[in-house]
Structure formats: structure tokens, C-alpha cells
N, C-alpha and C positions, 0 to 999 in steps of 0.2 A: 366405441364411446370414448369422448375425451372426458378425463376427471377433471381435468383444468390446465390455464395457461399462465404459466409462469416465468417472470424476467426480472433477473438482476441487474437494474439499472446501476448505472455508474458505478462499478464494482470490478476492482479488476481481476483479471481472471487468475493472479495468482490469490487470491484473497481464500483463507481458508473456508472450507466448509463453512464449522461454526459461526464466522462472519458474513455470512452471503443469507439474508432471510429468504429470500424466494426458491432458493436451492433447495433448503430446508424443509420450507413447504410443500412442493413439487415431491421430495422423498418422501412428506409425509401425506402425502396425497396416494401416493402408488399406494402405500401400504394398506391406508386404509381404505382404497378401493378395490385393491388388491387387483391393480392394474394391468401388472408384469411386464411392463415395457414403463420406462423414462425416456423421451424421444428429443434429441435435442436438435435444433437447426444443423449443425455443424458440430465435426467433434472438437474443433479448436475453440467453438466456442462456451464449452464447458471448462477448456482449462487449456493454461499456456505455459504448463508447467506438468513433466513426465509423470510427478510422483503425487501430484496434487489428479491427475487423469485418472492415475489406479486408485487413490482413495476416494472419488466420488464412483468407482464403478463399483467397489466393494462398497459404498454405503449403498449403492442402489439396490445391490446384490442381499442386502442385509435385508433391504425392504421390502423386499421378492420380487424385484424386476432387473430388465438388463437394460443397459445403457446402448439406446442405440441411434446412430444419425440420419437427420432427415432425408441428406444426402446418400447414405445408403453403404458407406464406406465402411469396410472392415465388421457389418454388423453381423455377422456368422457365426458359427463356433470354431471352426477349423483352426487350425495352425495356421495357417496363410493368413487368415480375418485378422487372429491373436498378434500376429508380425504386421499386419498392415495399420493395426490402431497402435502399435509399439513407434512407430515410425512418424503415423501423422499427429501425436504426440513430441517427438521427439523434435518434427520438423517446426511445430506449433511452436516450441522451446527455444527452438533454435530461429524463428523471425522475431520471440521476444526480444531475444538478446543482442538481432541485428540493430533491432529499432531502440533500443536503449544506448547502444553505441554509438549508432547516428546520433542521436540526441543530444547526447553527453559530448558530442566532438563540435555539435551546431554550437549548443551553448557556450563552451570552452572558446569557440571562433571568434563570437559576440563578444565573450569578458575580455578579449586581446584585444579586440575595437573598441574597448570600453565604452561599449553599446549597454544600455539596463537588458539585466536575465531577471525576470520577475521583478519584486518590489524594489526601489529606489535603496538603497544600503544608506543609513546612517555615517557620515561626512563628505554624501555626496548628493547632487543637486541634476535634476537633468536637463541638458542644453533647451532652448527652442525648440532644435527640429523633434525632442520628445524621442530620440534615441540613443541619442548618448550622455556620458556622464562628467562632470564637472566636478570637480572638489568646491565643497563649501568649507569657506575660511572660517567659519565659527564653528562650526563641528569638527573639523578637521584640529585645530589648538584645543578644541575637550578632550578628544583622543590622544595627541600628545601629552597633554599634560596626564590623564592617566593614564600611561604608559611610563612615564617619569615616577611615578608615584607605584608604579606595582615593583618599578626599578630601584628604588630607594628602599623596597621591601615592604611597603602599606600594601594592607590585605585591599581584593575587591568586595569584600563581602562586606554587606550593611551592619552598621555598627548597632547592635538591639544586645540587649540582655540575654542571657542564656536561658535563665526564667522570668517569664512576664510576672512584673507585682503580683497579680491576682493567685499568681500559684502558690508565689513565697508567700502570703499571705494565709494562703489553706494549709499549708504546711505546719507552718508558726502556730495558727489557730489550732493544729488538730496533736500537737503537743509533742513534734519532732523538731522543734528546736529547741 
């Protein structure tokens, strides 16, 4: 019998426990049907990160079932099982951190071609072809100019009162001044 099916949409897999509702669910489902098994598609798709792996297997654990893949990988109890879900954890981890690096060097490529990486930046404008970027000359002299002014030593911070009237006011009224 399934007790139910649950998916964390748009969430990524290092996202804690406590942030992921349908995780949540799903464990609190086992429990209270006292299911004994949490069955995931894949074990990489529970988690893409080692330490975040063993704490959904101990929350599972907690809830009286074991975590195991649909695929069939490492779901044993042995030593061998125990070393083969160590691994396809660790390998999970370790194509995070490929594909983060890719990323971050795609992006890094783009800012050299002064191509847009997401939203357009403030003192700059994007060409025609809608890939690359242009200085805008009137954004571009606001920025200078405060740049000159953090230079001369003026704060960036909005010139407001430290107390709004309304406080000095309760204050005064309540016979502390």
C-alpha cells in the first residue's frame, strides 16, 4: 500500500529538511501509517549534499522507516549497501559542485563579453541585439558623482532622524524629558 506521493517542487536539493514541505509530509506520513519504508526515485534525488543524505535518512529512521531507492541502489543493510549509499552521496556532491563551477565560469565568460548575466545592472543599457551591454551616460554621472561624494566622506545612508517625531513625542508626553 502507498500512503502517499510526495514531490518537492522547485527546491533544491540542498535545501534543509525543515525548508522542503513535502519531505516533511512524506516523513510524516510514514509515521503515521507506520509505513517502514520512504521510497525515493533515486537517491540523488533526495539530497546533493553528503550530510544533508544522512540527516534525511536519520529523520526517516526517526519515523520508523528506512530510506530506500526506487532504483534499488545501496538499499540493504550490509556494509557494502552502507559504502555504496556513502558514495552515491558523495558522487551526488560532487556533480553539484561540477555544475556550479560550470556555471559560475559560463557566467564569469558572459561578464568578459559584457553580455547581461540576469537583470540589466544599473548604469548600463542593453545593446539591440539584447545581449550585450552599453553604459548609460546618465546613470553612469549618478554613479560617479556618488562615488565622489562617499570620496569627500558624505555618508550613503538616508539622511532621517534617529527618532521619528512620533516617538520623541511619547517620550516627552510620558514625562522622560
Amino acid at each position: 500500500m502507498v500512503a502517499g506521493w510526495y514531490v518537492d517542487r522547485a527546491v533544491c536539493r540542498v535545501t534543509p529538511i525543515a525548508e522542503r514541505a513535502a519531505l516533511l509530509a512524506a516523513l510524516a506520513a510514514v509515521e503515521a501509517h507506520r509505513a517502514g519504508v520512504l521510497v525515493v526515485a533515486r537517491r540523488d534525488r533526495i539530497a546533493r549534499d553528503v550530510v544533508l543524505a544522512s540527516e534525511v535518512e536519520r529523520a526517516a529512521a526517526r519515523a520508523g522507516a528506512r530510506l530506500v531507492s526506487a532504483t534499488g541502489e545501496g538499499n540493504g543493510d550490509s556494509p557494502a549497501d552502507a559504502f555504496l549509499r556513502t558514495v552515491i552521496d558523495g558522487a551526488a556532491q560532487y556533480e553539484r559542485g561540477l555544475v556550479r563551477a560550470r556555471t559560475r565560469a559560463a557566467l564569469a565568460a558572459k561578464r568578459a563579453r559584457r553580455e547581461r548575466v540576469g537583470a540589466v545592472p544599473y548604469g548600463f543599457a542593453l545593446k539591440r541585439d539584447g545581449v550585450h551591454l552599453v553604459a548609460a551616460r546618465a546613470e553612469q554621472a549618478t554613479i560617479a558623482r556618488a562615488r565622489e561624494l562617499r570620496a569627500a566622506g558624505l555618508s550613503s545612508a538616508p539622511s532621517r532622524p534617529l527618532w521619528p517625531p512620533r516617538d520623541v513625542s511619547a517620550v516627552e508626553d510620558a514625562g522622560f524629558c
